[in-house]
C-alpha positions in Angstrom: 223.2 64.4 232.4 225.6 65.9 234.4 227.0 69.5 234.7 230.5 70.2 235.7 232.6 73.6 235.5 235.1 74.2 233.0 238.0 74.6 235.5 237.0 71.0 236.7 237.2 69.8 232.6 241.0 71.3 232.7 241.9 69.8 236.0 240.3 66.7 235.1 239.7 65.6 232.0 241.2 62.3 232.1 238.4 61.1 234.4 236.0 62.7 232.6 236.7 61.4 229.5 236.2 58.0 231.1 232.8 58.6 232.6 231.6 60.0 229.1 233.3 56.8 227.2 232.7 54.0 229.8 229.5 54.7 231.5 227.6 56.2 228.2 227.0 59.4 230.3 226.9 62.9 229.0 228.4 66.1 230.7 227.7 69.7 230.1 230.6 72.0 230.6 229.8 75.7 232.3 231.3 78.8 232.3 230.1 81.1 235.0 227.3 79.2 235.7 226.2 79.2 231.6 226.4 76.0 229.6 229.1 76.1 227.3 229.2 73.0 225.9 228.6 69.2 225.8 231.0 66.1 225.8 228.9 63.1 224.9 230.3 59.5 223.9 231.0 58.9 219.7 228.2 56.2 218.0 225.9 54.4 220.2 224.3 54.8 223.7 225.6 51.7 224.8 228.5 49.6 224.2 228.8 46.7 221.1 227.6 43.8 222.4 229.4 41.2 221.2 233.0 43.2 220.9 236.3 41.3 221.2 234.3 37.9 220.5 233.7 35.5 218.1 229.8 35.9 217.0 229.9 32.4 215.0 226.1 33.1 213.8 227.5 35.3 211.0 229.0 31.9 210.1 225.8 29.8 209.1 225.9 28.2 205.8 229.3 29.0 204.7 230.3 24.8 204.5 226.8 25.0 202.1 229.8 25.0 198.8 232.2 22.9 199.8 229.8 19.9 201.0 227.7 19.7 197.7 231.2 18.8 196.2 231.7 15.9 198.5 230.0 12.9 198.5 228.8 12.8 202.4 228.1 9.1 202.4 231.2 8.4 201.9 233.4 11.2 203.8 231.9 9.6 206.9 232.4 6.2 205.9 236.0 7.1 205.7 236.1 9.1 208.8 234.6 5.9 210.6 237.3 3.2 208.8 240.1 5.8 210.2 238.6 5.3 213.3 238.2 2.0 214.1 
């Protein structure tokens, strides 16, 4: 946890804001040497793990439907005939 002085909040609060968003790290504002307040990051203490990909395990079993309507045998049968 670090402490930083309310003048250095004004002049700086850009950077700030990125330390407490990026790096998960909380600041105490002062004034006149008392703590005033805190800025800590929104929701978790670390970032989503899987954020801006494709997590395909949420995925398992949704074919289950559509393949008990087929007749596997012989979907591959004709997948091999297009093939050859």
């Amino acid at each position: 946890m670090t402490t930083v002085s309310a003048i250095e909040v004004r002049r700086n609060l850009g950077r700030l804001l990125n330390i407490v968003s990026l790096r998960h790290e909380e600041l105490i504002i002062e004034r006149a040497g008392k703590p005033v307040a805190r800025l800590s990051p929104i929701g978790d203490a670390g970032p989503p793990a899987h954020e801006g990909k494709l997590d395909i395990r949420r995925s398992r079993g949704l074919g289950k439907a559509l393949w008990r309507s087929i007749d596997v045998q012989a979907y591959l049968a004709g997948e091999r005939r297009a093939w050859d």
